[in-house]
C-alpha positions as CSV (number, residue, x, y, z in Angstrom):
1,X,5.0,28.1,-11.4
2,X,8.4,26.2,-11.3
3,X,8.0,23.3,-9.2
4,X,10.4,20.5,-8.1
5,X,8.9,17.2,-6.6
6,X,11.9,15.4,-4.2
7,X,10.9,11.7,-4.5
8,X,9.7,9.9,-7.2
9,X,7.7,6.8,-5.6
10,X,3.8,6.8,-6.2
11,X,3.2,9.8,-4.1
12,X,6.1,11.6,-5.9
13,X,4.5,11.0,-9.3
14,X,0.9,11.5,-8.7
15,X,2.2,15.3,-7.7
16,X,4.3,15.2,-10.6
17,X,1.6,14.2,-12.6
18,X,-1.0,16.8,-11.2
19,X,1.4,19.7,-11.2
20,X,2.1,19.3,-15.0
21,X,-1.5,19.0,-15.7
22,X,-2.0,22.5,-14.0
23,X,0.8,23.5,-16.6
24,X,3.2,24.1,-14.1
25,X,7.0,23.6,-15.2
26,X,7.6,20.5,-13.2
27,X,11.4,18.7,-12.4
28,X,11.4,15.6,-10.4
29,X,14.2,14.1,-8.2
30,X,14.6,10.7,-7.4
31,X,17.9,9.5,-5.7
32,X,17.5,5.7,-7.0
33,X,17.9,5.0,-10.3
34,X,14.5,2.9,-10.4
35,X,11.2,4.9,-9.5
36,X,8.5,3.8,-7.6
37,X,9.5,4.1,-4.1
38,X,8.5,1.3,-2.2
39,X,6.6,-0.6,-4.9
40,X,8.7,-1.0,-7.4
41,X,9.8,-3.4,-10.3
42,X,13.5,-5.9,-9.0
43,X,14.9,-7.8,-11.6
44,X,16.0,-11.1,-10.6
45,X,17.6,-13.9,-12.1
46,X,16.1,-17.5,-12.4
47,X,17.6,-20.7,-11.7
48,X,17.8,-21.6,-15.8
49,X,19.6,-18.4,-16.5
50,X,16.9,-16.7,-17.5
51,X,15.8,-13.1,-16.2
52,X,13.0,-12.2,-14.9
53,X,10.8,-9.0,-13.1
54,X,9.5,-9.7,-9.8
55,X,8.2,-6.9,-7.0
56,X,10.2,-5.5,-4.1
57,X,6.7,-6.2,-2.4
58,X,3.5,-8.0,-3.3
59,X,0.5,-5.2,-3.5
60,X,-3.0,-6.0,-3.5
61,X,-5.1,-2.6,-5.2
62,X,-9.1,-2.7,-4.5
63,X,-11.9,-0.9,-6.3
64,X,-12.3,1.7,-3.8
65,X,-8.2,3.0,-4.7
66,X,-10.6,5.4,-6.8
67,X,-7.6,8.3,-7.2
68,X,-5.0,6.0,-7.9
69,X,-7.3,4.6,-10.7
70,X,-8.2,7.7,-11.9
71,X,-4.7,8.4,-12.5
72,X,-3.7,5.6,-13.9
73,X,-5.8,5.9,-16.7
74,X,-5.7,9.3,-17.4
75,X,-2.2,8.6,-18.6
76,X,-3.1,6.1,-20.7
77,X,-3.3,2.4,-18.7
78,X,-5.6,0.6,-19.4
79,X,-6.3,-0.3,-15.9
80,X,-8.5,-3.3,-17.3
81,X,-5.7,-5.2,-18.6
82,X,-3.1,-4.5,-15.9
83,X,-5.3,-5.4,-13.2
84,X,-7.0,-8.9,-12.1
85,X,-10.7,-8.6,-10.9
86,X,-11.7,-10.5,-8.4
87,X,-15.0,-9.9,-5.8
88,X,-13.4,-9.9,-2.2
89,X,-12.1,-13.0,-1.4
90,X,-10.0,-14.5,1.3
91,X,-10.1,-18.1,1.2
92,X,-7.7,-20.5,2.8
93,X,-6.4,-23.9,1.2
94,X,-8.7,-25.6,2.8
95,X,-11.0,-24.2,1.2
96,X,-12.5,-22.2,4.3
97,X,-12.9,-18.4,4.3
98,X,-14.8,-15.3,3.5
99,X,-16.1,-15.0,-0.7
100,X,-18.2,-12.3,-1.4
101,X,-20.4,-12.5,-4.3
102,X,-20.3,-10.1,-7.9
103,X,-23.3,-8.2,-6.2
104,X,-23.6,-4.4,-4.9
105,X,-23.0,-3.4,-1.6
106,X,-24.1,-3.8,1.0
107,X,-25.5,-7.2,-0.4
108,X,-22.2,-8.5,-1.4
109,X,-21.2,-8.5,1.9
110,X,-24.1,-9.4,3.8
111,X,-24.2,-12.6,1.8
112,X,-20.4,-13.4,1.5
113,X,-20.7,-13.4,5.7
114,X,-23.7,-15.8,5.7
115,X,-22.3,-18.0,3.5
116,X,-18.6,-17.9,4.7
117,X,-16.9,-22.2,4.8
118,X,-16.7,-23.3,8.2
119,X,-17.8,-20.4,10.0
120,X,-21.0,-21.3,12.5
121,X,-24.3,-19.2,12.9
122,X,-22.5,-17.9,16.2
123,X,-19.6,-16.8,14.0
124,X,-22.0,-14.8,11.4
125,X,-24.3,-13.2,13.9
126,X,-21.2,-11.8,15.7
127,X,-19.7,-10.3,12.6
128,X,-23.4,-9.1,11.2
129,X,-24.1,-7.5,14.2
130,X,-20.4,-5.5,14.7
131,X,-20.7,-4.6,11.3
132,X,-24.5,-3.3,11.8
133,X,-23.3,-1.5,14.8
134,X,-20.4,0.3,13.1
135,X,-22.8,1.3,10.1
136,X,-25.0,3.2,12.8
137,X,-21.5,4.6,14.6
138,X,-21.0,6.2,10.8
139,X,-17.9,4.0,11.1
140,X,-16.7,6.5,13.7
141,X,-14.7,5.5,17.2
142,X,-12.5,6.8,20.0
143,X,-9.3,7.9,18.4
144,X,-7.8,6.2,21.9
145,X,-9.3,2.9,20.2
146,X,-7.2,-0.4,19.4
147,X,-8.9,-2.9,16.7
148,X,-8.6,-5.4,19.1
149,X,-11.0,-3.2,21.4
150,X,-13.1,-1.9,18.6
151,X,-13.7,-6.4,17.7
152,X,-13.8,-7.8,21.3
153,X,-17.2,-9.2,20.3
154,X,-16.7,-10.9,17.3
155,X,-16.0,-14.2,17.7
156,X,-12.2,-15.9,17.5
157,X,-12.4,-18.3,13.9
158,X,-14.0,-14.7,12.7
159,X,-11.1,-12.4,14.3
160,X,-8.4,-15.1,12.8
161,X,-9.8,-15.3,9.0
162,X,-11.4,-11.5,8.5
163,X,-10.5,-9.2,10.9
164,X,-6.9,-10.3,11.3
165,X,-6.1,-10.6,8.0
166,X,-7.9,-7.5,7.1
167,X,-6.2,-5.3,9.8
168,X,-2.9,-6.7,8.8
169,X,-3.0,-5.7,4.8
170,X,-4.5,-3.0,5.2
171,X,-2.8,-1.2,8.7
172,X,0.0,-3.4,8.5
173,X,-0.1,-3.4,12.2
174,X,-1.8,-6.1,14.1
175,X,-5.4,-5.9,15.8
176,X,-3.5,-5.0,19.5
177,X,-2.2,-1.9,18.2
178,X,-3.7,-1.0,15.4
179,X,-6.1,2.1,15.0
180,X,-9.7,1.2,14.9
181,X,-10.4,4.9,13.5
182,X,-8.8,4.2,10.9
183,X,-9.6,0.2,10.0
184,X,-13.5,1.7,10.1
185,X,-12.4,4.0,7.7
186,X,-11.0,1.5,5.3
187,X,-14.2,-0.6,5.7
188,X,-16.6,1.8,4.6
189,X,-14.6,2.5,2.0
190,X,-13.6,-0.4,1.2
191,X,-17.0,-2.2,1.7
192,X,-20.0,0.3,1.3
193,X,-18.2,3.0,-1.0
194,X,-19.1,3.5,-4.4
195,X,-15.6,2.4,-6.0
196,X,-14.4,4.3,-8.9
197,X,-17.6,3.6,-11.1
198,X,-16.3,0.7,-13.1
199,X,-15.5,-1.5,-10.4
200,X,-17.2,-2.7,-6.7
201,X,-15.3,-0.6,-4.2
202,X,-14.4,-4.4,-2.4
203,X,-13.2,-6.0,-5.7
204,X,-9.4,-6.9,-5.5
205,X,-7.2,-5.9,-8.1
206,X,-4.5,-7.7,-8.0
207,X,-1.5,-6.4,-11.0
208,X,-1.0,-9.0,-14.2
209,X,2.5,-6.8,-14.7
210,X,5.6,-5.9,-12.4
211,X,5.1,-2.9,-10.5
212,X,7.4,-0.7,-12.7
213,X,5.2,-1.7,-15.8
214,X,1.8,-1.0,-13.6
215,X,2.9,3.0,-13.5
216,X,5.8,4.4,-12.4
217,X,7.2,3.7,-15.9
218,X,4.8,4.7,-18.0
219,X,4.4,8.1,-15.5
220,X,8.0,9.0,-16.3
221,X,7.5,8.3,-19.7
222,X,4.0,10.8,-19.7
223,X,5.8,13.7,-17.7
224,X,8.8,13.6,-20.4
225,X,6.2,13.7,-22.9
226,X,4.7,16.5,-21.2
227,X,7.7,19.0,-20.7
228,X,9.1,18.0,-17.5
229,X,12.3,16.9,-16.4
230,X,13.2,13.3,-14.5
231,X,15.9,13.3,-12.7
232,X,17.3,9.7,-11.7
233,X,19.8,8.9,-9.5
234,X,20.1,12.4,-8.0
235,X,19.4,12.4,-3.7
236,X,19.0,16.0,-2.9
237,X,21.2,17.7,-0.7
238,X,19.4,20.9,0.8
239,X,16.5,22.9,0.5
240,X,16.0,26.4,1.3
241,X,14.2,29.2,1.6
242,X,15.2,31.9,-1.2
243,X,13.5,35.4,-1.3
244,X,9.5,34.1,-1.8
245,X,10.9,30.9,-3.3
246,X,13.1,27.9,-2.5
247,X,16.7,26.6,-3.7
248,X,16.6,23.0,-4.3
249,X,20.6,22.1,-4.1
250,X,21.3,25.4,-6.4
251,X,18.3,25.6,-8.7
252,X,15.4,28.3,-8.1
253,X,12.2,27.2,-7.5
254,X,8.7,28.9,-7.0
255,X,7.3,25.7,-4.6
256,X,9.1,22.2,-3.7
257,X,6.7,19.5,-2.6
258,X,9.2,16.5,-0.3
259,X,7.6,13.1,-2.0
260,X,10.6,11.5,0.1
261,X,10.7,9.3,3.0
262,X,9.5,10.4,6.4
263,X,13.0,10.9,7.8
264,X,15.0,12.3,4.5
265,X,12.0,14.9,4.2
266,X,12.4,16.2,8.2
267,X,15.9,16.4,7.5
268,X,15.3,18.8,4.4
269,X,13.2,20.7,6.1
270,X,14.8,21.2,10.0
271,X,17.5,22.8,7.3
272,X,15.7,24.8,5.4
273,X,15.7,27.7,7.2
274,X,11.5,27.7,8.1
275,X,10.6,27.4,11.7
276,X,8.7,23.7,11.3
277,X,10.3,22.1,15.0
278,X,6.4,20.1,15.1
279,X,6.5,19.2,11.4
280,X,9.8,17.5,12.1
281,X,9.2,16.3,15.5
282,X,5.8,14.3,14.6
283,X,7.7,13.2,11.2
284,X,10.7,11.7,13.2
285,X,8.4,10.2,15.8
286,X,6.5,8.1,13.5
287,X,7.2,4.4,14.3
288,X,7.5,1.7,11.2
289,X,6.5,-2.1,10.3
290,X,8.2,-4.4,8.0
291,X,6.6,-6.5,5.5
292,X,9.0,-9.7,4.1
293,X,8.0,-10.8,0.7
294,X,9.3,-14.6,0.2
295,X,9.5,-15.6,-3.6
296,X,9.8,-19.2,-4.0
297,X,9.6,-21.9,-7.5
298,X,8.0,-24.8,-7.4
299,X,5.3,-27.3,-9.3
300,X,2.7,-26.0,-7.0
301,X,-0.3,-24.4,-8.6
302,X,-2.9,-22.4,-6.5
303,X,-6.3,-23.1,-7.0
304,X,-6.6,-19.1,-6.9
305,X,-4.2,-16.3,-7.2
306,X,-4.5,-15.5,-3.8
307,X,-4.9,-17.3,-0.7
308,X,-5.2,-16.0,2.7
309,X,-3.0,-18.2,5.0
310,X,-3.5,-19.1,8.9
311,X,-0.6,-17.4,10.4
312,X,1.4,-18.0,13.8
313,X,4.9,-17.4,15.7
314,X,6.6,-20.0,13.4
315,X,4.4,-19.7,10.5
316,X,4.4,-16.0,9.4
317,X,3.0,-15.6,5.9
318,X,-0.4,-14.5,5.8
319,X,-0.8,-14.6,2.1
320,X,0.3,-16.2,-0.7
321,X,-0.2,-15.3,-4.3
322,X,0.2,-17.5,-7.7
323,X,2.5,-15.5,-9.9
324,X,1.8,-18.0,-12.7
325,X,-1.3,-16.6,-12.7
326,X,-0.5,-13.1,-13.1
327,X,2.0,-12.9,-15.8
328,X,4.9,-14.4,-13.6
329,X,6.6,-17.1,-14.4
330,X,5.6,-20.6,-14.2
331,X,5.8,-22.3,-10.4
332,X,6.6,-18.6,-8.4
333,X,4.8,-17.8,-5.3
334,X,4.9,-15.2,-3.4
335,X,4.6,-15.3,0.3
336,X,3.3,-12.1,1.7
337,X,4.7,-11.7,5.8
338,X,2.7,-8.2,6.6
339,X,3.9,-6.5,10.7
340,X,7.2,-9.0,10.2
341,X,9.8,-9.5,12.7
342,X,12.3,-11.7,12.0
343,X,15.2,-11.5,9.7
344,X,15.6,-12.6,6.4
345,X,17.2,-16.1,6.7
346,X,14.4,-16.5,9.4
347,X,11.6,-15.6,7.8
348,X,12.5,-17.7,4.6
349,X,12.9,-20.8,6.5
350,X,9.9,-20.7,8.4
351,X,8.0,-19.5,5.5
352,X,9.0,-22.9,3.0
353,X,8.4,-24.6,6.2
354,X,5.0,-23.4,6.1
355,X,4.6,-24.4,2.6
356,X,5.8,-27.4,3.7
357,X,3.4,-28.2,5.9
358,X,0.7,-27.3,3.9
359,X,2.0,-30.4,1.0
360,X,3.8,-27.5,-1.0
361,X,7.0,-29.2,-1.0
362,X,10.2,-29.3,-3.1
363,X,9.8,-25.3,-2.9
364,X,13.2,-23.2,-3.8
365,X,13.6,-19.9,-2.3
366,X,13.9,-17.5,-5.4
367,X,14.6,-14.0,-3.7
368,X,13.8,-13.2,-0.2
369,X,12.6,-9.4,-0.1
370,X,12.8,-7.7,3.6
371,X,11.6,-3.7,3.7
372,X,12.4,-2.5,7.3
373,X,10.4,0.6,7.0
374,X,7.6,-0.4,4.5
375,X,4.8,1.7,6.7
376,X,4.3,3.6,9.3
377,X,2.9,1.7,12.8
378,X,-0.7,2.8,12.7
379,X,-1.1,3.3,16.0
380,X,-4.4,5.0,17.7
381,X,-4.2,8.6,17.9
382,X,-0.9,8.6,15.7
383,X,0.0,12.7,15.0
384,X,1.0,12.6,11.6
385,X,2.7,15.6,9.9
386,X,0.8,17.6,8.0
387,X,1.2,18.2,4.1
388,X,2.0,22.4,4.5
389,X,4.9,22.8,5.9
390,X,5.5,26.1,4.8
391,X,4.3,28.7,2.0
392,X,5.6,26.7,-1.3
393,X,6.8,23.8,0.7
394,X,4.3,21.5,0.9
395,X,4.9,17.1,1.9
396,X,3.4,14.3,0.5
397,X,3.6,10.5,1.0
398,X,1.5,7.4,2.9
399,X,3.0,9.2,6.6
400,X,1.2,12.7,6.1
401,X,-2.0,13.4,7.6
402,X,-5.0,11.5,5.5
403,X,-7.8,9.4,6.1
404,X,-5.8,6.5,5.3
405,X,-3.5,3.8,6.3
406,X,0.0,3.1,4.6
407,X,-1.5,2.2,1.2
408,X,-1.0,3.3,-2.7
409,X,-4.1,5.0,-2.4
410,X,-3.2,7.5,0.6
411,X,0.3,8.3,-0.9
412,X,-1.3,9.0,-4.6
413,X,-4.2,11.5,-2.6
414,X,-1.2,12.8,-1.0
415,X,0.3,14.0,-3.6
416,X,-2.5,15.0,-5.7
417,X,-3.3,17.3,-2.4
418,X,-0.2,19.0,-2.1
419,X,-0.4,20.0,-5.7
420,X,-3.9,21.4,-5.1
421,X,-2.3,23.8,-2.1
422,X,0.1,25.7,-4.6
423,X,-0.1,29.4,-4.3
């Protein structure tokens, strides 16, 4: 078949990717001139002069991401180097927090929780016993369900160093309104699934490279390789329906998956000619968060790459991560502010104040990254649009209907699904 992918961030690709591997003759679109969507490679420019390759976004990958790894390698990353291994950790600069050990699951967590810094035997119990419950649930709830509702028994220092921080990487949408359907679903994944049979499905995987580096480059590079064509810098005007086919702009197609934004895909598709009114209607309804990613030099080094930060109203970061340590350059953090609401110059003062306050001083504000619409609100009993739209015009990103959250790993199943629907 001839098939055209519109988009070319990591949903985009991984369709890409699986359509040329069914030998279909494959031509992508992307309307930027960088690929990779919303995690993506920025240049930026330090204060000596020199230039250097930072993130439009800080991402965090975990063993359980077992598509997107799969993927990843089978184009020739070596997933090893590019990645940091690290068992689940979320420890604060005090030193406080949640470590699990390098041991199986479900022992890895089981001990991690009784052996968490500064939590009490109250604290454990409550978290053992939640966690015990859900198991025998099958990690199953109302759809109706908040987090907050699903966690009303788990005690406050446990909500405000797991749970919190959890729901907010993951959903991107704090405990009042996010989904507890699907938060269990990213816990048994992410705690009691089998990974991608290298590493723990909990291990973090944090990226030594920029984002560009990590895949969408060396994806374009593979597909070129491969036979298909890259198109960069090219927004697609119209899609339509064409005699058993489609007409992306003017060239003939046999099927055209949309790996574009929520909104640029519905507007494709209410003029394409198809009847698709509820395709549209759920993908326009979806709601968004913003995540703020603060990069900042300094002298200060972390005594981990990561560290999970106590968060409030004038304190938003909830993470931080050492770029030093991860191929960055020497002295650049990044502060991670997940569900953000303020505006840029906002969110960067209070975030160096925060620093600040923690003995990070003399911190200078490097680039201050603000993506409006980085995920959808996942909201209980969200209706998300599904990846058929119509015979050979399929959708895929984060936003279609999944098992998952806004994550890497939802949009690279996406599009690895819509590929599988070809007729």
């Amino acid at each position: 078949m001839k098939a055209a992918i519109v988009g070319a961030g990591w949903a985009g690709l991984a369709a890409a990717l699986a359509a040329v591997r069914d030998g279909h003759d494959v031509a992508l679109f992307e309307a930027s001139r960088t690929l990779g969507g919303r995690a993506r490679a920025l240049p930026v420019r330090l204060p000596d002069g020199a230039s250097a390759v930072i993130d439009n976004g800080q991402h965090i990958f975990i063993g359980a991401y077992s598509q997107t790894l799969r993927v990843m390698r089978e184009i020739g990353i070596d997933c090893e180097r590019v990645l940091l291994r690290l068992p689940l950790t979320l420890r604060f600069p005090d030193g406080g927090g949640l470590a699990l050990p390098d041991w199986p699951a479900p022992w890895d967590a089981a001990i991690g929780v009784l052996f968490a810094t500064g939590w009490s035997w109250r604290d454990k119990v409550s978290l053992l016993r939640a966690m015990t419950r859900w198991k025998r649930a099958r990690f199953e709830c109302g759809q109706a369900e908040s987090v907050a509702a699903l966690c009303e028994s788990i005690t406050p220092r446990v909500m405000g160093e797991l749970i919190e921080p959890l729901c907010v990487s993951a959903l991107n949408t704090p405990v009042e309104r996010a989904s507890a359907q699907v938060f269990l679903r990213v816990l048994r994944d992410g705690l009691f699934g089998p990974g991608d049979g290298r590493w723990r499905a909990s291990n973090l995987l944090l990226p030594c490279c920029d984002l560009g580096t990590l895949f969408p480059d060396a994806a374009s590079r593979w597909l070129q390789e491969h036979g298909a064509i890259v198109h960069t810098a090219r927004r697609v005007q119209a899609v339509t329906s064409d005699a058993g086919g489609w007409r992306v702009d003017d060239e003939r197609f046999d099927a055209v998956v949309l790996a574009c934004p929520a909104r640029e895909a519905a507007r494709l598709v209410e003029n394409s000619g198809v009847a698709a009114d509820e395709w549209v209607q759920r993908a326009n309804a979806l709601q968004y968060e913003a995540i703020a990613t603060v990069y900042a030099l300094g002298e200060h080094r972390l005594p981990l790459p990561l560290l999970a930060l106590r968060s409030g109203p004038a304190a938003p970061a909830q993470f931080v991560f050492d770029r030093a340590q991860l191929g960055g350059p020497a002295g650049l953090l990044a502060f991670v502010v997940s569900a953000s609401l303020g505006d840029h110059d906002t969110l960067e003062r209070q975030v160096l104040a925060q620093a600040q306050a923690l003995g990070w001083g003399g911190l200078t504000p490097l680039q201050t990254v603000v993506e409006r619409r980085a995920t959808f609100a996942c909201a209980p009993g969200i209706r998300r649009p599904a990846i058929l739209v119509a015979r050979g015009l399929l959708a895929c990103g984060d936003y279609v209907q999944g098992p998952y959250p806004s994550t890497l790993e939802g949009a690279v199943r996406s599009g690895l699904e819509a590929v599988s629907q070809f007729t």
